[in-house]
N, CA, C and O atoms as a GROMACS GRO file, in nm:
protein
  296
    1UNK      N    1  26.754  26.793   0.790
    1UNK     CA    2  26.708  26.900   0.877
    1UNK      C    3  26.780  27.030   0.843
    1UNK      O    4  26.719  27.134   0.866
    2UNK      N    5  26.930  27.039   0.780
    2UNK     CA    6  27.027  27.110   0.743
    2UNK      C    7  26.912  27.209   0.654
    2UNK      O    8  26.908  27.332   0.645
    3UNK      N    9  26.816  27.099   0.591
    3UNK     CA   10  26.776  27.222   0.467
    3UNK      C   11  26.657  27.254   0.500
    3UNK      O   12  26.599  27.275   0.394
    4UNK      N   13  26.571  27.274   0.604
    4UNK     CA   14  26.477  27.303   0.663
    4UNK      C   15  26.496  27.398   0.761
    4UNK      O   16  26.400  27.440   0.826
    5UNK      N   17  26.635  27.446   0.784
    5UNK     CA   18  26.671  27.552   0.879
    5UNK      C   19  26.653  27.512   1.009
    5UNK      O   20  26.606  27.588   1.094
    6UNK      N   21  26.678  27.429   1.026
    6UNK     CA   22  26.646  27.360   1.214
    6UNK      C   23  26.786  27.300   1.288
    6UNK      O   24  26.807  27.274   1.407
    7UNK      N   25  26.865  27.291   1.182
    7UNK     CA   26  26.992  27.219   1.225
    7UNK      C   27  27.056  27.332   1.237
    7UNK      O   28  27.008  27.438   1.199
    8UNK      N   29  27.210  27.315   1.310
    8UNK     CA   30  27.306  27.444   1.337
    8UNK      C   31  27.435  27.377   1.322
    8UNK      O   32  27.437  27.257   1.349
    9UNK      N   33  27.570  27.446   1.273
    9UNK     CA   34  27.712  27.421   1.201
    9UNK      C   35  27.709  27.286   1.362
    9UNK      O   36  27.733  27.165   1.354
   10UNK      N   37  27.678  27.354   1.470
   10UNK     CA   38  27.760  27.261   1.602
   10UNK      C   39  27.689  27.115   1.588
   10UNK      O   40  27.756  27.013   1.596
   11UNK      N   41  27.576  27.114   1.570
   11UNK     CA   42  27.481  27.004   1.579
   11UNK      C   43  27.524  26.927   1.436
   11UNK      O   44  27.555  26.811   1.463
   12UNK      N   45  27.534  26.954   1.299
   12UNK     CA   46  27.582  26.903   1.216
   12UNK      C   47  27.778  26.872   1.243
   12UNK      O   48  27.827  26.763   1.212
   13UNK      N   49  27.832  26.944   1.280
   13UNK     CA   50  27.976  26.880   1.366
   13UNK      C   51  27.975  26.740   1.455
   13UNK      O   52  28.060  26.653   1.438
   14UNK      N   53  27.880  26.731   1.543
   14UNK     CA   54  27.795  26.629   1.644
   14UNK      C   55  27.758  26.498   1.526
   14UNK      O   56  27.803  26.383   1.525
   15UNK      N   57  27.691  26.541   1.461
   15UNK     CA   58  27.655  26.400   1.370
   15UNK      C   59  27.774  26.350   1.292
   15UNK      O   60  27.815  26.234   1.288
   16UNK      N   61  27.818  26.440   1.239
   16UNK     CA   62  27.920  26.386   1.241
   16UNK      C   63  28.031  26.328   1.240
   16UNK      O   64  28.098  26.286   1.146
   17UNK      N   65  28.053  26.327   1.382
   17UNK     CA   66  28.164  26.293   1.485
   17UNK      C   67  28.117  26.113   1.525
   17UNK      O   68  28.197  26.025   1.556
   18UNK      N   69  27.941  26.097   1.509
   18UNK     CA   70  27.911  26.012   1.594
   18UNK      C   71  27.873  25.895   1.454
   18UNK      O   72  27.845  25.782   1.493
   19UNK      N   73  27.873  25.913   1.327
   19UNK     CA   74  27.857  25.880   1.212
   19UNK      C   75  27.944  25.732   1.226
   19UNK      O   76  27.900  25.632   1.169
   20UNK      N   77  28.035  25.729   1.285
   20UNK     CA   78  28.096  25.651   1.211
   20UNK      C   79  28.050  25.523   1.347
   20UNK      O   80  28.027  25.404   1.326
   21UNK      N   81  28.049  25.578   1.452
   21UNK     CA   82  27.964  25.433   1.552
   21UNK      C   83  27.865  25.405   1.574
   21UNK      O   84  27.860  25.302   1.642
   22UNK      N   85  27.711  25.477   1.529
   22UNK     CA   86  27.595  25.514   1.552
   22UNK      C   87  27.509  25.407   1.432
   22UNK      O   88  27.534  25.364   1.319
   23UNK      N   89  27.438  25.400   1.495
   23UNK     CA   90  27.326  25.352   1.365
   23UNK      C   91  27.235  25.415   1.301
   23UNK      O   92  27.168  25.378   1.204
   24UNK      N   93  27.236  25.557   1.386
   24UNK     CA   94  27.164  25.639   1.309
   24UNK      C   95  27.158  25.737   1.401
   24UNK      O   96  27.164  25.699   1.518
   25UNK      N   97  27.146  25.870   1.379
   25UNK     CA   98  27.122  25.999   1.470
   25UNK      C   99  27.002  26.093   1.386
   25UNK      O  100  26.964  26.097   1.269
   26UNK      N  101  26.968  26.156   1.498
   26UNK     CA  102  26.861  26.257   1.490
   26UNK      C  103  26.835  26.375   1.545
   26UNK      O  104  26.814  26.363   1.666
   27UNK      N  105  26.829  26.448   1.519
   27UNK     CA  106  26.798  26.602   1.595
   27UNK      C  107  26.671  26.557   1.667
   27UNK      O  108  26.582  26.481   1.627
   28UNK      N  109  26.686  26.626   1.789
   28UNK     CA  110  26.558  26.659   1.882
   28UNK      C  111  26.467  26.748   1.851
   28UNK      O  112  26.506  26.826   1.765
   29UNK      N  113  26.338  26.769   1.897
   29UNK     CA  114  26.267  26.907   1.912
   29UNK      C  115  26.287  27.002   1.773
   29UNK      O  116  26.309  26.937   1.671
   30UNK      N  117  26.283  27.146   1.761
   30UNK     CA  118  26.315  27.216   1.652
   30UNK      C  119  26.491  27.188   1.607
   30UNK      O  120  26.507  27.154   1.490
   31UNK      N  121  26.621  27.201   1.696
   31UNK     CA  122  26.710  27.138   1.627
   31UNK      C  123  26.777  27.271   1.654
   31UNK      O  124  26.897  27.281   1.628
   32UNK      N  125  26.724  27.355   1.696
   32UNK     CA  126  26.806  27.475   1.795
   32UNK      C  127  26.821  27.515   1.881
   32UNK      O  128  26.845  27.630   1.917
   33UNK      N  129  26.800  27.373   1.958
   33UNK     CA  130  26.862  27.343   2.093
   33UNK      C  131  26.991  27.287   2.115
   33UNK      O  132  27.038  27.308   2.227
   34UNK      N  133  27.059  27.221   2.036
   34UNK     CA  134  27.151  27.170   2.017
   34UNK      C  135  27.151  27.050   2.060
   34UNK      O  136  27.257  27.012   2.109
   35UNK      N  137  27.011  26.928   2.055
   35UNK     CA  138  27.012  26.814   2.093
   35UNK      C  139  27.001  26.733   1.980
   35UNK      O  140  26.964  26.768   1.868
   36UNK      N  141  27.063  26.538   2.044
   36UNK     CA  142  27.032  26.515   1.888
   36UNK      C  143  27.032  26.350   1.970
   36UNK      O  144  27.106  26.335   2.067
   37UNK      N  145  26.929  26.212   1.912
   37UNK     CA  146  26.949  26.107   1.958
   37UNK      C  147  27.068  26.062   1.830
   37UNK      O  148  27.081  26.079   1.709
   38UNK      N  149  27.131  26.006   1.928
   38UNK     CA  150  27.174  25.870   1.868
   38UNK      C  151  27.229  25.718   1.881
   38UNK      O  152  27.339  25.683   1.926
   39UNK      N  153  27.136  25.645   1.836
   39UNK     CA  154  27.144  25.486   1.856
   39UNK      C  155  27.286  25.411   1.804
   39UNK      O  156  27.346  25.413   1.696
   40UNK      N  157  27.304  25.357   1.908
   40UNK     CA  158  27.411  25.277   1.907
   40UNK      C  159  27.429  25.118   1.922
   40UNK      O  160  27.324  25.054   1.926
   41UNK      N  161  27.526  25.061   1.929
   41UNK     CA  162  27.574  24.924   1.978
   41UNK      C  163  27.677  24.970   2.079
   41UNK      O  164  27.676  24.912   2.187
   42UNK      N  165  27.742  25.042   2.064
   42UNK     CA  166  27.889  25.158   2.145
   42UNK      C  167  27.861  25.266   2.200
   42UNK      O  168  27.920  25.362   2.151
   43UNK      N  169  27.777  25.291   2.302
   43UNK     CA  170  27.754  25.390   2.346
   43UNK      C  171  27.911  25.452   2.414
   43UNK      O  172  27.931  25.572   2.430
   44UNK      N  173  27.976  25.383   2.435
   44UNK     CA  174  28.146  25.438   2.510
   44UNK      C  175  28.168  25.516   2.380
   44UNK      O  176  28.161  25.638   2.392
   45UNK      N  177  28.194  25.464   2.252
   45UNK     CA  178  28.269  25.521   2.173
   45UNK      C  179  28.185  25.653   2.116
   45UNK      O  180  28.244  25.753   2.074
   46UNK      N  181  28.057  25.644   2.120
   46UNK     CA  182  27.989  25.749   2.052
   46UNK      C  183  27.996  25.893   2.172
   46UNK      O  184  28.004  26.014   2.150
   47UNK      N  185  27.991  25.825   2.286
   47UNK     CA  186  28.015  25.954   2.415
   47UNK      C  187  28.165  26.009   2.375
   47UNK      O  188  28.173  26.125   2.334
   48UNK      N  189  28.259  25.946   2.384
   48UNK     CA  190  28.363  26.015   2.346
   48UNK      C  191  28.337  26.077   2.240
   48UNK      O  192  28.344  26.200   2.238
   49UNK      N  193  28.301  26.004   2.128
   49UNK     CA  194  28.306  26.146   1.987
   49UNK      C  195  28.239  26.223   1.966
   49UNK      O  196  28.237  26.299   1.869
   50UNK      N  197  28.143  26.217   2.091
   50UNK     CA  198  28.064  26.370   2.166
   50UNK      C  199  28.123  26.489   2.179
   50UNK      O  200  28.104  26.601   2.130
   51UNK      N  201  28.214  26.432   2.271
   51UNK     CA  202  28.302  26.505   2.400
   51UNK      C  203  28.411  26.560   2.310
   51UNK      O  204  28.434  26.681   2.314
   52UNK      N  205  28.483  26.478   2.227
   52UNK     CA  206  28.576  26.519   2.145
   52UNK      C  207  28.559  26.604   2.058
   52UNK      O  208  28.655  26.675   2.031
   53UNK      N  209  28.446  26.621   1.994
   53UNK     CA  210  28.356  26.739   1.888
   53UNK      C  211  28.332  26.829   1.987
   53UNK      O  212  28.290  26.933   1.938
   54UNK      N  213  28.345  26.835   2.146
   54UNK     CA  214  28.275  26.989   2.203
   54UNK      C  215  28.145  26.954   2.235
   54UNK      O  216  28.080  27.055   2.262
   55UNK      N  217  28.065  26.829   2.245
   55UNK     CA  218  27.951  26.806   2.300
   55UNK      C  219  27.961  26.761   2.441
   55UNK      O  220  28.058  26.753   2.515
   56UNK      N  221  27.843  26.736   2.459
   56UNK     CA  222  27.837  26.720   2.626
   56UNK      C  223  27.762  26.543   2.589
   56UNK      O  224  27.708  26.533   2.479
   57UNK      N  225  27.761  26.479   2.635
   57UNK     CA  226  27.720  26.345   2.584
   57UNK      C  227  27.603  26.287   2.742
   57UNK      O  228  27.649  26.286   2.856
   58UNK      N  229  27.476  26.252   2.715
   58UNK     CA  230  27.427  26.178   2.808
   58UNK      C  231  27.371  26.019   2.739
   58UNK      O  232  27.316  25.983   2.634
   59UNK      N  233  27.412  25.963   2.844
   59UNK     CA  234  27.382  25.807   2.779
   59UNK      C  235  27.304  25.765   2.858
   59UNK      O  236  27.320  25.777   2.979
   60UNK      N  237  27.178  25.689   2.788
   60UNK     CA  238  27.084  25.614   2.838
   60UNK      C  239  27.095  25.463   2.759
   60UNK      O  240  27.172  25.422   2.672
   61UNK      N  241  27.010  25.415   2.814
   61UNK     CA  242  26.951  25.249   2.768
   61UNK      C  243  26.829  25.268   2.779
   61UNK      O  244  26.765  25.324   2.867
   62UNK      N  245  26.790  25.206   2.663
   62UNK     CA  246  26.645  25.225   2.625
   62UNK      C  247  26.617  25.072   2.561
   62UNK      O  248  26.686  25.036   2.466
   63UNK      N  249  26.510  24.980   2.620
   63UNK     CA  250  26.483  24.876   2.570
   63UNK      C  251  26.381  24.808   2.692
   63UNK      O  252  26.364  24.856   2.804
   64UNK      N  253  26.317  24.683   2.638
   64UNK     CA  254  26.224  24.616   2.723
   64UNK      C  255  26.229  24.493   2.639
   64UNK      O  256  26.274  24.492   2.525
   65UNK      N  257  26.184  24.399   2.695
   65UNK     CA  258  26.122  24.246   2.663
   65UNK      C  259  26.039  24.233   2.538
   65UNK      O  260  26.021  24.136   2.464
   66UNK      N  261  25.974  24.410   2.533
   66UNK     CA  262  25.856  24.340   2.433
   66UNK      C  263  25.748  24.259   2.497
   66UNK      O  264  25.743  24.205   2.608
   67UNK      N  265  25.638  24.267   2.373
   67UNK     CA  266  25.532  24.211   2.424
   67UNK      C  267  25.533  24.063   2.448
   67UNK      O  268  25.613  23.982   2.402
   68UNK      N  269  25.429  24.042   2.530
   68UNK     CA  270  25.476  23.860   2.540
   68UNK      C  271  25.350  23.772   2.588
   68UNK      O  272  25.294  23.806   2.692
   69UNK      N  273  25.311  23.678   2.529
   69UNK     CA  274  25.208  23.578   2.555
   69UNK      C  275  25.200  23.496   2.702
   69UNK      O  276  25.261  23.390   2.715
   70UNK      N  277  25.122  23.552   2.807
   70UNK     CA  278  25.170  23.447   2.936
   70UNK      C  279  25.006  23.328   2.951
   70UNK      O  280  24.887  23.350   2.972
   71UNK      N  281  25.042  23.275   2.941
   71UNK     CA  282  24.911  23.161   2.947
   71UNK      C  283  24.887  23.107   3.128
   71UNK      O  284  24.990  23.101   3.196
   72UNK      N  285  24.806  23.085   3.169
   72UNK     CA  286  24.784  23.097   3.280
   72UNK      C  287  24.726  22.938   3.299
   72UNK      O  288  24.663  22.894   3.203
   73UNK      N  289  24.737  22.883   3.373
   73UNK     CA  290  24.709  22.699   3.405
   73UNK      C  291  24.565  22.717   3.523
   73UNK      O  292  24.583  22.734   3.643
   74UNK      N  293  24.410  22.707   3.451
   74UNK     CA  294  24.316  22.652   3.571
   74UNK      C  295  24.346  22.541   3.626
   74UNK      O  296  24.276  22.497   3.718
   0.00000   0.00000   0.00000
């Protein structure tokens, strides 16, 4: 995104910071907002190396069951 002009020095600081617990990160939207996902197993450790870089960190959980076969008994 760095070379498409959408990323900014703070948002590339943010990735990172979060590089080393993340499974992968991403800029949001155009990328000059200063948002960015990133997937984890450690969401504790990746909020701190938010916070510690000067970010503001919000953590969600994102997941479901998935689809699933229910068979029904006449």
């Amino acid at each position: 995104m760095r070379k498409i002009g959408v990323s900014s020095p703070e948002l590339e600081n943010l990735i990172s910071a979060t590089e080393r617990h993340s499974l992968g990160t991403k800029l949001t939207g155009a990328g000059g907002g200063g948002c960015m996902v990133s997937l984890t197993r450690n969401p504790k450790r990746v909020a701190e190396s938010i916070e510690i870089a000067g970010g503001r960190p919000l953590v969600s959980k994102f997941g479901s069951g998935g689809a699933r076969i229910v068979e029904e008994e006449n």
